[in-house]
Every structure is written in C-alpha cells, then in structure tokens.
Phi, psi and omega in degrees: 000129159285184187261016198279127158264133175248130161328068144310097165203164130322118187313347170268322180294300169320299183307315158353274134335277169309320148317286157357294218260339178298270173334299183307307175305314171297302153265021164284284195265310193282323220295333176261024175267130211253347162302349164216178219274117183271353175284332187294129158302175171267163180212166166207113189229169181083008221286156181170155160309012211249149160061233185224048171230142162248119203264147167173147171305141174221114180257123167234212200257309217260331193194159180230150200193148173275168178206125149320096178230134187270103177319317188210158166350081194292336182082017168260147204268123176312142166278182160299130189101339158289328192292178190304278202322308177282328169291351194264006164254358187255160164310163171290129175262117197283297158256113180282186196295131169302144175200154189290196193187109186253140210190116166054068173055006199244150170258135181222183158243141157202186200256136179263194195225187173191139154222166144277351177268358185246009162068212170301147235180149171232176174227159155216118152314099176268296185260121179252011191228079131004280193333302193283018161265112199299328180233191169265329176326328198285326199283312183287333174310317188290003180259286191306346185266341155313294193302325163325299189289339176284352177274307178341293179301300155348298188288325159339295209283008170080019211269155177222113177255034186003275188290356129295316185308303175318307200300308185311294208290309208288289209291323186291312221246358205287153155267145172311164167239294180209140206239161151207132184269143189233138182256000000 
C-alpha cells in the first residue's frame, strides 16, 4: 500500500472539484500573469475510465494537460517530499516530479501533484502556453491536430498502440463536459 490520498467521489462531484480547485488555483497564483490567456475558462473535457485511472483533457488560462486521477491505490510509491503530510506544509506546486506510468500495455511519464481537496494526481502538459490562443477551440483543435498526426505516424510505421489508440479516439472526439467560466 502506498501513501497516495484519493478523490472517493462520483465523477461529476469530481469534475466538480477540479473545476473548483483549478479556478482557484488561477486566481490565487495566475490571475496577474501576462503569460496566459485570462479569457480561457477552466474546462474538463475528454472525461473517462481506464485501467484504474480516471482521465481526462484539462483546458486552464495557463495550459492544457491531460490529468490522472486514481479510482484506487495505483500503487506507485510517493517520492519524498510528496506524502499528504508534507505537502500539506508546502506550497502549491504546478508540477511535481515525473514519474513513470504503466497504463493500457503502454508506458508513458507523468508529473505527480497534490491538492488537498483532489488529493494525489498526475498531470501530463500538452500544450504549456495558453496565450496565442484565440478560443479554447483553437487550443483543442491544435491537440487534434497533434493526435492526427501521431495516428498518421503510427499507422506509417505499421506500429499498434493501445493506448494511443484510446487516448486518440477519446481526445479526438471529445465533448464538453464541464466548463467554470472565471470572473
């Protein structure tokens, strides 16, 4: 068993949250920063299950990133400087440490987090710049046209990726889910 605290809620209580806790996070640290879009909303779109993570696109004023939130013990061991206790004397941190991530046969990194009300977290940063965007549309179009080209490249290369394939199908095709417009 590991030290990681977990979100135990119902996935709308969750978006919920995250909406929440996101907003907040912006105007507490971002809201006088010239570097990201003050127009955007926080959004959480792309929402889903796998494995024992619950996934999903996260559009803020500052970045758009995928995020991880774990349904049960994932079973990665906190680095130091990570457990509840120590984060809950440390400042809010925007990215925490990269760490691996085995996830649908596939491996990937990602950075973990802490909040306290959404407890431990990963993050992975797709786009880390907000500003040259006009909408948020604009910003996921520019994620699809990533995923485009990485299928593209896949398919090139005669290659089988679960867990692109997922990411690609979900992320590509995705709907809003929940938006909080920031005032």
């Amino acid at each position: 068993m590991s030290d990681w605290q977990l979100f135990d809620t119902d996935d709308e209580t969750l978006i919920t949250h995250v909406t929440e806790a996101f907003t907040q996070l912006y105007r507490t640290y971002f809201i006088h920063e010239l570097l990201v879009n003050h127009q955007f909303p926080v959004e959480v779109r792309a929402f889903r299950h796998t494995d024992i993570w619950r996934i999903f696109l996260l559009l803020t004023p500052w970045t758009l990133a995928r995020v991880f939130i774990p349904e049960k013990d994932p079973e990665i061991e906190i680095p130091p400087g990570w457990t509840v206790a120590e984060r809950s004397q440390a400042p809010i941190t925007v990215i925490g440490p990269a760490i691996p991530l085995a996830i649908l046969g596939g491996r990937e990194r990602a950075h973990l987090n802490y909040h306290p009300v959404l407890g431990h977290y990963l993050i992975q940063p797709l786009i880390q710049s907000m500003e040259s965007f006009a909408t948020p549309e604009d910003a996921f179009k520019a994620w699809n046209e990533v995923i485009t080209t990485r299928n593209k490249v896949i398919e090139q290369q005669q290659k089988k990726c679960e867990w692109q394939q997922e990411v690609s199908r979900r992320e590509f095709f995705a709907t809003l889910r929940r938006r909080t417009v920031l005032t």
